[in-house]
C-alpha positions as a Python dict, from the first residue, in 0.01 Angstrom:
ca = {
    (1, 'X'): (0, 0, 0),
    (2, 'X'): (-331, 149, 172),
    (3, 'X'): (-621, 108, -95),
    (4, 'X'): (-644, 482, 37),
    (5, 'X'): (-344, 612, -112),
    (6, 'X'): (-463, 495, -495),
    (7, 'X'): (-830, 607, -462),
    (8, 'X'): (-768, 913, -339),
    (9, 'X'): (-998, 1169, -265),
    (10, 'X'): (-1284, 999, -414),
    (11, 'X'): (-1293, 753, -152),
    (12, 'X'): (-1343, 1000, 111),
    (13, 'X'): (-1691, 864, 265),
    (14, 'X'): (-1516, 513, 288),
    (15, 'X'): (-1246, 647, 509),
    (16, 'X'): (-1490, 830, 741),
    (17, 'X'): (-1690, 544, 770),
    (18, 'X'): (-1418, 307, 877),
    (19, 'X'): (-1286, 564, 1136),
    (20, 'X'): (-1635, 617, 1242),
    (21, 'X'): (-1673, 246, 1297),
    (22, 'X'): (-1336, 239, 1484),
    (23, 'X'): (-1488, 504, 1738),
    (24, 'X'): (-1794, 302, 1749),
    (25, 'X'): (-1688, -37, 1843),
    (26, 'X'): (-1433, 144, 2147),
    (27, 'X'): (-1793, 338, 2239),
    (28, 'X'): (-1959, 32, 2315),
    (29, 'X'): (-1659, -96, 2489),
    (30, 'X'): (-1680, 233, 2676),
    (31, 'X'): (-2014, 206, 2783),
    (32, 'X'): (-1989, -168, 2920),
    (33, 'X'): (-1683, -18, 3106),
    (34, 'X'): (-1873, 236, 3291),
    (35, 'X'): (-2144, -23, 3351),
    (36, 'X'): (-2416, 138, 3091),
    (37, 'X'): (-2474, -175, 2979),
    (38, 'X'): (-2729, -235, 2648),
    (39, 'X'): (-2719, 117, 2578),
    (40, 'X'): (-2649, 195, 2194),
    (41, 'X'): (-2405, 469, 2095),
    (42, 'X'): (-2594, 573, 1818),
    (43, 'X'): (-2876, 708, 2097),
    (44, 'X'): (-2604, 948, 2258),
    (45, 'X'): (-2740, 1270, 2062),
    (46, 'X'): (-3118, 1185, 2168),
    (47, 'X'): (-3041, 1075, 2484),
    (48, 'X'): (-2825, 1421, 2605),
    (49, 'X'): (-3039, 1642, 2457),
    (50, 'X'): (-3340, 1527, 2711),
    (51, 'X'): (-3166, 1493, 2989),
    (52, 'X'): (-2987, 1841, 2950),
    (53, 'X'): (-3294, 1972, 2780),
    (54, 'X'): (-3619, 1761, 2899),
    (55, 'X'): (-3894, 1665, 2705),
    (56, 'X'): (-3907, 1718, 2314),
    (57, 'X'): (-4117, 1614, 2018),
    (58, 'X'): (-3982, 1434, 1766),
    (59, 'X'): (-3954, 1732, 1509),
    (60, 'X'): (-3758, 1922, 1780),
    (61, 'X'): (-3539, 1638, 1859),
    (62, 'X'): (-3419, 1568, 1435),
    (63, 'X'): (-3374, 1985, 1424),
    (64, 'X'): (-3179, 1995, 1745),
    (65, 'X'): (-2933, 1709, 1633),
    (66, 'X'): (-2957, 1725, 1237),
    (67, 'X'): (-3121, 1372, 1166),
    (68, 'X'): (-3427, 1332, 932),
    (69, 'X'): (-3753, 1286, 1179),
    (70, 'X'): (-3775, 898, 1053),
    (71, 'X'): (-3411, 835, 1223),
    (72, 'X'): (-3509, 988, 1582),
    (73, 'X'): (-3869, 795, 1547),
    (74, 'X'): (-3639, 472, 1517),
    (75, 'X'): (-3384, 557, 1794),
    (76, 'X'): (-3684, 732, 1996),
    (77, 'X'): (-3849, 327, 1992),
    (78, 'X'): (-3540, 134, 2012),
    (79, 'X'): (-3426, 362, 2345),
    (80, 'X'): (-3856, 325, 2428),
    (81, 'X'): (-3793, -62, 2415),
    (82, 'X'): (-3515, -42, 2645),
    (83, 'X'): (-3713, 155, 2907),
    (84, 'X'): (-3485, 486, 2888),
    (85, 'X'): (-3721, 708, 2712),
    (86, 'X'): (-4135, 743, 2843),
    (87, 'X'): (-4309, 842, 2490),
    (88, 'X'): (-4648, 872, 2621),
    (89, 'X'): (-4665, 1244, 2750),
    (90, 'X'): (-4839, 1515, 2579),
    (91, 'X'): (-4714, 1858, 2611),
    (92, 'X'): (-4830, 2124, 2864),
    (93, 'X'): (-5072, 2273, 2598),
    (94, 'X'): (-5210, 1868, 2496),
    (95, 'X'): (-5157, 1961, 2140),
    (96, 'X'): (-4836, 1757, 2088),
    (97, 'X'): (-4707, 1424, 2169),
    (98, 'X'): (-4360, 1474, 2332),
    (99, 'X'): (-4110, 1221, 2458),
    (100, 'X'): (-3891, 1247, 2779),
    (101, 'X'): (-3640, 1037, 3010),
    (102, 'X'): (-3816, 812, 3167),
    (103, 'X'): (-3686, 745, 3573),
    (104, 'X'): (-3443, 448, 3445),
    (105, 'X'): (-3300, 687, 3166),
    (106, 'X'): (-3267, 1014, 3398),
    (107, 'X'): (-3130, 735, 3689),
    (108, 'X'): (-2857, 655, 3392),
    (109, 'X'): (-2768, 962, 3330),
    (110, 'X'): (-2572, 1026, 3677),
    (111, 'X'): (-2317, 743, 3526),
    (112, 'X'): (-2279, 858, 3177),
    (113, 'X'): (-2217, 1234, 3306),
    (114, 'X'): (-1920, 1104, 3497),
    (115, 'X'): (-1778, 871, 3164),
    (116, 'X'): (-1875, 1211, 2938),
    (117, 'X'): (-1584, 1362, 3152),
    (118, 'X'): (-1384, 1110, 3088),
    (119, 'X'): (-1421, 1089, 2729),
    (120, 'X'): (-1399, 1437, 2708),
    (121, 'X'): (-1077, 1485, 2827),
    (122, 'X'): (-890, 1186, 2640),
    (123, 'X'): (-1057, 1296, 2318),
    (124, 'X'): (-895, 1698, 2429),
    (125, 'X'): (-505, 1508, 2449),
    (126, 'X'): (-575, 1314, 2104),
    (127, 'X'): (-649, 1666, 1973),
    (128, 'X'): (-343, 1780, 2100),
    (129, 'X'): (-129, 1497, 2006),
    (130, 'X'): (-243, 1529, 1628),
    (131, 'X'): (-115, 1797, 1365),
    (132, 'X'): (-491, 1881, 1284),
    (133, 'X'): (-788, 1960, 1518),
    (134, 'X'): (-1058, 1705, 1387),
    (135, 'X'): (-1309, 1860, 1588),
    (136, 'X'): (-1310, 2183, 1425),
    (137, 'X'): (-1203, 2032, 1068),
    (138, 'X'): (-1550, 1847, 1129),
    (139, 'X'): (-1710, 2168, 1185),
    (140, 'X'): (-1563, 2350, 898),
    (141, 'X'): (-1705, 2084, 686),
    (142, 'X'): (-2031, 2085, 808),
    (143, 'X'): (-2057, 2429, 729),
    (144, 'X'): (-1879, 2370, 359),
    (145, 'X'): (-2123, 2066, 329),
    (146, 'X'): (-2415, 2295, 433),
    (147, 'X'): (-2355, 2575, 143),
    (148, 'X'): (-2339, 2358, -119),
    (149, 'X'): (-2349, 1933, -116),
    (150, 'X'): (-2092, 1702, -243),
    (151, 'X'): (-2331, 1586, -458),
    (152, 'X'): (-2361, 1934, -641),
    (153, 'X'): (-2033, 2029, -637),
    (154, 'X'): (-1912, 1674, -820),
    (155, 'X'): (-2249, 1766, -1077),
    (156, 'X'): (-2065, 2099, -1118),
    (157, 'X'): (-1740, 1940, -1179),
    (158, 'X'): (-1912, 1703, -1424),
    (159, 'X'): (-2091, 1994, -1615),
    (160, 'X'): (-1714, 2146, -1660),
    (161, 'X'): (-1547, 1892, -1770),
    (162, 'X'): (-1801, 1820, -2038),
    (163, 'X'): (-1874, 2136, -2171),
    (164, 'X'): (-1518, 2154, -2265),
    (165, 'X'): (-1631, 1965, -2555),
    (166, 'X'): (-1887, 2093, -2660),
    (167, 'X'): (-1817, 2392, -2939),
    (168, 'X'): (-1994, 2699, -3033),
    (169, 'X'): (-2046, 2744, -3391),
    (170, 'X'): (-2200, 3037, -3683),
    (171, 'X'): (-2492, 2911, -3856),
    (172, 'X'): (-2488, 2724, -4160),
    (173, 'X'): (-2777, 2609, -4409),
    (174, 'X'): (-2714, 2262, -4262),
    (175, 'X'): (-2816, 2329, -3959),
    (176, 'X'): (-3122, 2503, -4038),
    (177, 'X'): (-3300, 2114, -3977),
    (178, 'X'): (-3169, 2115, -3607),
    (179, 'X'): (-3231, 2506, -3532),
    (180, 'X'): (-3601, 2394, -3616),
    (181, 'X'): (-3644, 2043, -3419),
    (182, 'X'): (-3484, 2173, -3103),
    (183, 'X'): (-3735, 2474, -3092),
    (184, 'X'): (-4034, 2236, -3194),
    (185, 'X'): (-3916, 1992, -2912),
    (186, 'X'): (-3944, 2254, -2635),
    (187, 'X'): (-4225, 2497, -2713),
    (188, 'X'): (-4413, 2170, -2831),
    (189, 'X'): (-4368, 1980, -2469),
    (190, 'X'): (-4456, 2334, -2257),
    (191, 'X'): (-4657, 2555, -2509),
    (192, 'X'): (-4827, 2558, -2868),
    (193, 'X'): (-4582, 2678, -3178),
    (194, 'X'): (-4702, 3017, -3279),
    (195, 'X'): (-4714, 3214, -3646),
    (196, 'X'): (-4373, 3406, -3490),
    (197, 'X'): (-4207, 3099, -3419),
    (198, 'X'): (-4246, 2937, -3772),
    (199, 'X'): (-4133, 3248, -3991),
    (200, 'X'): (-3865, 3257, -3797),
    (201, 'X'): (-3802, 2860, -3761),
    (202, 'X'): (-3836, 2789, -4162),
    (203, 'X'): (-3674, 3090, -4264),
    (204, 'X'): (-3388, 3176, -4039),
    (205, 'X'): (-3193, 3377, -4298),
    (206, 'X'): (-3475, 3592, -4427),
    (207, 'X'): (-3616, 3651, -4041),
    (208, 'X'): (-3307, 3662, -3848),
    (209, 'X'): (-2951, 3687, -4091),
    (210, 'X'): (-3063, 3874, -4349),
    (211, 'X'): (-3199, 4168, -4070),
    (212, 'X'): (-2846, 4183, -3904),
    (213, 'X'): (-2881, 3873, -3667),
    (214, 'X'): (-2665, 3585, -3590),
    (215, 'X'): (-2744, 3234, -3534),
    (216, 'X'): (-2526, 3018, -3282),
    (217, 'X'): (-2542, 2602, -3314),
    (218, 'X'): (-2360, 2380, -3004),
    (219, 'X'): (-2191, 2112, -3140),
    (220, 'X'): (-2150, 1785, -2868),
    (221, 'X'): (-1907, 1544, -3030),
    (222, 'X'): (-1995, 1666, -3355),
    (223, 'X'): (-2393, 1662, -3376),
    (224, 'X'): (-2607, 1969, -3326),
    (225, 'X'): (-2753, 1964, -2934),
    (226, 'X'): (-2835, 2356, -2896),
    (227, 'X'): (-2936, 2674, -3070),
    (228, 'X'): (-2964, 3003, -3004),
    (229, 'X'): (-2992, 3321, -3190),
    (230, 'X'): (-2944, 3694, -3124),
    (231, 'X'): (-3225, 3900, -3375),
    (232, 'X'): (-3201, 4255, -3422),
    (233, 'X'): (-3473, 4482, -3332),
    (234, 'X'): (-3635, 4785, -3411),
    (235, 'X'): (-3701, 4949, -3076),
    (236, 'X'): (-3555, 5239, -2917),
    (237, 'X'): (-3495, 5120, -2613),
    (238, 'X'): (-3362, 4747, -2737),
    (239, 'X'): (-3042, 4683, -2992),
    (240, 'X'): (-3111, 4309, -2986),
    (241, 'X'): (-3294, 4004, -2872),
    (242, 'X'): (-3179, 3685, -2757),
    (243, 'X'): (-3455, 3397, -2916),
    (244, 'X'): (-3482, 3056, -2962),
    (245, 'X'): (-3232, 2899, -2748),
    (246, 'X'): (-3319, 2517, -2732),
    (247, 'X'): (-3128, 2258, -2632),
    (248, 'X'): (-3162, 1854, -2650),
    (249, 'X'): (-3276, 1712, -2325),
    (250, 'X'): (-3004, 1437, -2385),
    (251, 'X'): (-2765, 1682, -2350),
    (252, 'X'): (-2821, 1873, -2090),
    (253, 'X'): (-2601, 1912, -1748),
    (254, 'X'): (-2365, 2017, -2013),
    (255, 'X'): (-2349, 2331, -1940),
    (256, 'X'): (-2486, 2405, -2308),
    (257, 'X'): (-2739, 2682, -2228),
    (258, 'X'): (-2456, 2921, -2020),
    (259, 'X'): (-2189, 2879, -2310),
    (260, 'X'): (-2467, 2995, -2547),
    (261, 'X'): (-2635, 3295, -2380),
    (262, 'X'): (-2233, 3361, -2248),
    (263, 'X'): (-2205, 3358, -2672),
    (264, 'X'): (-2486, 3545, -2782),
    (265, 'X'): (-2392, 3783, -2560),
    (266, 'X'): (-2018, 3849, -2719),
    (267, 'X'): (-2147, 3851, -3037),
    (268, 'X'): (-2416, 4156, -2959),
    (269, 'X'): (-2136, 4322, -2791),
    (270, 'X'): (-1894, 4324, -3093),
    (271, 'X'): (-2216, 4414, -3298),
    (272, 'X'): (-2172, 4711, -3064),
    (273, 'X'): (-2538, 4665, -2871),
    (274, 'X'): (-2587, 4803, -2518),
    (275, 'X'): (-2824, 4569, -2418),
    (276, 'X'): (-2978, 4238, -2477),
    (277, 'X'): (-3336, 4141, -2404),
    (278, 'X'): (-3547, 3843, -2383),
    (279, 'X'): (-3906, 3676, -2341),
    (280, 'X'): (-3949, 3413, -2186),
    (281, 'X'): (-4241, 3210, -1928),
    (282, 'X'): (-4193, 3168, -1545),
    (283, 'X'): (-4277, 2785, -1580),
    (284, 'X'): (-3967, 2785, -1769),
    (285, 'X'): (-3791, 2749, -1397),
    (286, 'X'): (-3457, 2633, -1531),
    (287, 'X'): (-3409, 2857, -1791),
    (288, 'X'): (-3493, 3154, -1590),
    (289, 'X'): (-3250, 3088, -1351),
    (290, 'X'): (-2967, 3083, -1655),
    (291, 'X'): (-3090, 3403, -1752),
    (292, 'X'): (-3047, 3550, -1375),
    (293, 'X'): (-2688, 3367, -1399),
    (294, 'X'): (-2599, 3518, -1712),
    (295, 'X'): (-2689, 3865, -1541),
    (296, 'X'): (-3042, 3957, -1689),
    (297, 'X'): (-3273, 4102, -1496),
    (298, 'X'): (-3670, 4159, -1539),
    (299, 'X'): (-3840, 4424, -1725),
    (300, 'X'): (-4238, 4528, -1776),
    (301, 'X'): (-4421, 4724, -2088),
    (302, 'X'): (-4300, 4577, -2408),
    (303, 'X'): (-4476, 4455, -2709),
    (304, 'X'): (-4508, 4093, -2738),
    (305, 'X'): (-4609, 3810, -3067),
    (306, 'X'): (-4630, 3571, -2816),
    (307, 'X'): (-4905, 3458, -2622),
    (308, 'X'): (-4698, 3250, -2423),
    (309, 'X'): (-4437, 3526, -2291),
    (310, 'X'): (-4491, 3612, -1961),
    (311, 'X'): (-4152, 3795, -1833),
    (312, 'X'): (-3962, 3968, -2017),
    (313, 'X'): (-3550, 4054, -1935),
    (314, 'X'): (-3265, 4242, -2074),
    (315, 'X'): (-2891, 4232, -1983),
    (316, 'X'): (-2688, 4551, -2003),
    (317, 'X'): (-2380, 4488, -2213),
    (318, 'X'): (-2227, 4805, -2108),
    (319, 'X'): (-2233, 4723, -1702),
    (320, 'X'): (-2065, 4368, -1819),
}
C-alpha cells in the first residue's frame, strides 16, 4: 500500500514535494532537450519576468514572483555566475541597483520561447486528460493559503480540540488561592497590584458574591488554569463588569480566555443585564483582541480605580 493512503492528509507537503521533484527532474531533461544547457529550472520565474518585463530590482523581482528577497538574491547570483543576468546597472534615476538580461540571457531567450510553447501545450492535454484542473486547484489554494496559513488553521484545530477539556466551573472557597495567584501573575509581569485589586483578590465573597456577582474558575484536567468574574455595578448606564480574568501562561492556546468571557457573558444575561463592560490596557494586545472577538467594543468617560486602565469596553447583551 502507498505510505500515502495511511498518512493521509497530514502528509500533504510530502506528496507535493515528490510530484514537484518529478516535474523537476523531466524540466532539466527538457531544457538539455531544447539545447538550454546549464540552465536551472528553479531560475524560470526570474528569468521570464526580465525578459518579458526588463530590468528589476531585487524587491520587485521577490513581489512579482512571491519569493522572500534572500531567494531571488541567490538565484539573481547563481543565474549572474552563469552569465544570463548583468547585475551591475543602476536605474534611470541612479537611486537603485537593478538587474537585467544580460546579451547571452536575452540571446537564450529566443530558444526557451519556442520550448515554453511546447510545454505549454502538453501541460493543456494533461489538464484535459485528468478529472481535476491542477492549475486552477493550485490557484484556489494559493488564495485559501493566503487568507489564513496551514500553520494557523492546524493551531486553530489544536486550540479546539483542547478546550474540549477544559470545564467551566462556579466559585468555591477552594479556589479562592488560584483566583488570587493567576491575577498576581499577570498584573505583576505588566503592571503594579493596586488597593482595588487586593479587596477584591482576598475577599472575593464580600467584594464580588456577596454584591450579586459570580465568579467563574477553568478547570484543565482538573487543576485551576483561569478565572474570571462578572461584578455588579452601581451605574446607570452599566448592569455589570467583567474583571479579573487571568489565565496560566502554561495553558494558554487553549482557548481558555473565549470559553470564559463566552461564560461570563451567559451568566450576566440570565442575571438579566443588558450590557457588560470592561477595563482593560492597550499593551494588553492579546486580550484586547478576545474582547473584540467576543463582540465588545470601546467606550470613553467612565470612572476608573485603576491607574493602569486605559480603554474601557462594553458588550451589549441584548444585540447578542
Amino acid at each position: 500500500m502507498n505510505v500515502f493512503d495511511k498518512t493521509g492528509k497530514m502528509a500533504l507537503g510530502s506528496r507535493m514535494r515528490i510530484l514537484t521533484a518529478k516535474m523537476t527532474d523531466d524540466a532539466a531533461k527538457i531544457y538539455e532537450m531544447y539545447n538550454v544547457k546549464g540552465f536551472i529550472p528553479k531560475w524560470f520565474p526570474v528569468y521570464f519576468l526580465l525578459s518579458e518585463e526588463g530590468e528589476k530590482t531585487i524587491t520587485e523581482i521577490a513581489e512579482e514572483i512571491g519569493h522572500s528577497q534572500p531567494s531571488v538574491t541567490k538565484i539573481v547570483k547563481e543565474m549572474t555566475v552563469a552569465g544570463l543576468i548583468d547585475n551591475s546597472i543602476q536605474s534611470v534615476d541612479k537611486r537603485r541597483n537593478v538587474v537585467a538580461l544580460s546579451e547571452k540571457g536575452t540571446e537564450l531567450s529566443k530558444k526557451i520561447k519556442i520550448q515554453c510553447e511546447d510545454i505549454d501545450n502538453a501541460v493543456g492535454l494533461m489538464l484535459n486528460e485528468a478529472s481535476h484542473n491542477l492549475w486552477e486547484a493550485i490557484k484556489e489554494w494559493e488564495h485559501i493559503l493566503e487568507k489564513k496559513s496551514l500553520f494557523k488553521r492546524v493551531q486553530d484545530q489544536k486550540k479546539l480540540r483542547e478546550s474540549k477539556d477544559v470545564e467551566i466551573v462556579e466559585y468555591e472557597e477552594k479556589y479562592q488561592n488560584a483566583f488570587k495567584s493567576l491575577n498576581e501573575e499577570w498584573i505583576s509581569t505588566y503592571f503594579e497590584m493596586e488597593e482595588a485589586d487586593y479587596k477584591a483578590l482576598d475577599n472575593p465573597k464580600e467584594y464580588i458574591l456577596d454584591k450579586g456577582g459570580k465568579i467563574l474558575i477553568a478547570l484543565y484536567n482538573n487543576e485551576p488554569v483561569g478565572v474570571c468574574a462578572l461584578i455588579k455595578m452601581n451605574d446607570p448606564n452599566y448592569d455589570y463588569e467583567m474583571a479579573k480574568m487571568a489565565v496560566s501562561p502554561k495553558a494558554q492556546g487553549k482557548n481558555i480566555g473565549w470559553l470564559l468571557g463566552k461564560a461570563i457573558a451567559e451568566q450576566a444575561k440570565k442575571l438579566g443585564a443588558k450590557n457588560l463592560y470592561l477595563e482593560s490596557n492597550t499593551i494588553l494586545k492579546p486580550a484586547i483582541n478576545l474582547y473584540y472577538k467576543l463582540g465588545f467594543e470601546k467606550v470613553v468617560g467612565h470612572a476608573t480605580p485603576y491607574k493602569r486602565c486605559n480603554i474601557q469596553m462594553e458588550l451589549k447583551l441584548n444585540e447578542k
